[in-house]
C-alpha positions in Angstrom: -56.4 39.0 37.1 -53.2 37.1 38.0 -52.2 37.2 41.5 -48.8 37.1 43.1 -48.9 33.4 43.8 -49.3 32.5 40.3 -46.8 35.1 39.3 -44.5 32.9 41.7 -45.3 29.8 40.1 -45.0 30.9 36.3 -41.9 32.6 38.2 -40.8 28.9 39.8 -41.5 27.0 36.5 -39.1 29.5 34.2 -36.6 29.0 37.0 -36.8 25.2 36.8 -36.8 25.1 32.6 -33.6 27.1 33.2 -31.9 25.2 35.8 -33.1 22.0 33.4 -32.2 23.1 30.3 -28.8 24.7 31.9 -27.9 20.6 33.0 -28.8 19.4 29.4 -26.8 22.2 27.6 -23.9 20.9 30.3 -24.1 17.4 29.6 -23.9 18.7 25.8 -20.8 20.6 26.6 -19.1 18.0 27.9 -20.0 15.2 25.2 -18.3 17.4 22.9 -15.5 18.6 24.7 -14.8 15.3 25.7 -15.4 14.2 21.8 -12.9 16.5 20.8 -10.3 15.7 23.7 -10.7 12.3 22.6 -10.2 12.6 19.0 -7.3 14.9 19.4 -6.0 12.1 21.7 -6.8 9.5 19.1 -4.9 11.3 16.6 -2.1 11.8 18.7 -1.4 8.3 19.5 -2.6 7.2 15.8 0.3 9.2 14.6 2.5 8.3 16.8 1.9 4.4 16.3 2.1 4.7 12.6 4.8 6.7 12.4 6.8 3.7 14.4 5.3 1.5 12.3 6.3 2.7 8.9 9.6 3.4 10.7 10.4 -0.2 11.2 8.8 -1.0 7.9 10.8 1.2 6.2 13.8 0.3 8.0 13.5 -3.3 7.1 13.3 -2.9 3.4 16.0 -0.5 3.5 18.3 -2.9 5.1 16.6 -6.0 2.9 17.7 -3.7 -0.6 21.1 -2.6 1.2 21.9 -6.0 1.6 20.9 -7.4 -1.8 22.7 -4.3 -3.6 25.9 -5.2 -1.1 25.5 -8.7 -2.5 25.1 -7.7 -6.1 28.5 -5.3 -5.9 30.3 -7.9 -3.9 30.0 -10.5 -6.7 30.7 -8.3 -9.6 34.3 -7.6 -7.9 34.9 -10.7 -7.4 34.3 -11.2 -11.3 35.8 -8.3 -12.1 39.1 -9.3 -10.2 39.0 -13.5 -11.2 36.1 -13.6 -14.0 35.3 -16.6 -12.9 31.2 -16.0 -13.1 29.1 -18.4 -16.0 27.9 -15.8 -18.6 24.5 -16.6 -17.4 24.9 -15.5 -14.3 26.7 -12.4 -15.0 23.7 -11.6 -16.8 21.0 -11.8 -14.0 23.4 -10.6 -12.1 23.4 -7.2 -14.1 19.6 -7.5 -14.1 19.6 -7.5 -10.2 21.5 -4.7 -9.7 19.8 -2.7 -12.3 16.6 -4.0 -10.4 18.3 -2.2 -7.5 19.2 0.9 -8.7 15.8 1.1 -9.8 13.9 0.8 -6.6 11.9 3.7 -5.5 13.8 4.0 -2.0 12.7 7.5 -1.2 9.4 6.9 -2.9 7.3 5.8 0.0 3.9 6.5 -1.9 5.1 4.6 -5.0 2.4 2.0 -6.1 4.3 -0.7 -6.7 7.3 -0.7 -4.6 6.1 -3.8 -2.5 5.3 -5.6 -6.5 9.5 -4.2 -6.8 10.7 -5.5 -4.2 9.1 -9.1 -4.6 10.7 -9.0 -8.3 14.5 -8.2 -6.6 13.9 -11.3 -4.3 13.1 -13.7 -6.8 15.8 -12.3 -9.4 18.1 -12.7 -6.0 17.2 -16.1 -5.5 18.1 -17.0 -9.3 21.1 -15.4 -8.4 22.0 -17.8 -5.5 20.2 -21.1 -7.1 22.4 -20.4 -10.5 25.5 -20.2 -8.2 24.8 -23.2 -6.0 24.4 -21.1 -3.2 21.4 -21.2 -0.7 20.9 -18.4 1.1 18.2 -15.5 1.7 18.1 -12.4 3.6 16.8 -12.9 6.8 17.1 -16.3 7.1 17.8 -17.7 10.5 17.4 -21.0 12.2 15.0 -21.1 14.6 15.5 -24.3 16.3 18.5 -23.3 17.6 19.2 -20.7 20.2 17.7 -19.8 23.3 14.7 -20.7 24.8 12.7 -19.6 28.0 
C-alpha cells in the first residue's frame, strides 16, 4: 500500500511536469506571437517600401513618356505652322507619337510596358539623330556642378 510520502512525491513530480511543461508551452507562445508580430511588421514595412518604390518608378516613366509626347506635339506644330520637316522625318515622327498614345500608362501589370518603353526611346532617338539634334531625356552633365 502506498503511503503518504509517496503520495507526496508522485504529488511533487506532477507538480514539476506542470510547472515544466507550463515554461515550454510559454516559450512556444511567445515564438509565435513574436513570429506573427514580426511578420505583420515585415509586411507592414514591405508595403510601405514598395509602394515608394513603384511610386518613384512610376513617376519617372510618367515624366520620361510626358516628355517624349511633349516633344513629339511640339515638333508637329512647328511643322504644321512652317512645314519645314524632311518627309522622313515626319514619318517616324507619326510613328513616335502613335508609339505614345499607345503606351499602357495606367497598365501597371502590362507585360511588356518596360519592352514599350525601350521601343519609344530608340524611335525618339531616330527622331533627334534624323534632325541633327543630340539630346535625350535625362541627360545631364555630370562633370559639372557641385561637389562636396
Amino acid at each position: 500500500m502506498a503511503s503518504s510520502t509517496d503520495h507526496e512525491k508522485v504529488s511533487r513530480n506532477d507538480d514539476m511536469d506542470d510547472l515544466f511543461h507550463d515554461v515550454i508551452m510559454s516559450e512556444e507562445r511567445s515564438q509565435g506571437q513574436g513570429f506573427r508580430e514580426g511578420r505583420a511588421e515585415g509586411e507592414k514595412r514591405g508595403l510601405a517600401d514598395g509602394f515608394s518604390l513603384g511610386f518613384e518608378k512610376g513617376a519617372a516613366i510618367g515624366s520620361e513618356v510626358g516628355f517624349y509626347q511633349g516633344y513629339v506635339e511640339t515638333l508637329q506644330e512647328l511643322n504644321t505652322q512652317e512645314g519645314t520637316l524632311k518627309p522622313r522625318v515626319q514619318k517616324s515622327l507619326q510613328a513616335l507619337a502613335a508609339m505614345l498614345s499607345q503606351f499602357p500608362v495606367a497598365d501597371v501589370m502590362n507585360q511588356t510596358l518596360f519592352e514599350d518603353l525601350e521601343r519609344i526611346r530608340a524611335k525618339f532617338k531616330q527622331v533627334t539623330s534624323l534632325l541633327g539634334i543630340s539630346t535625350s531625356y535625362g541627360a545631364q552633365d555630370k562633370s559639372k556642378g557641385m561637389s562636396f
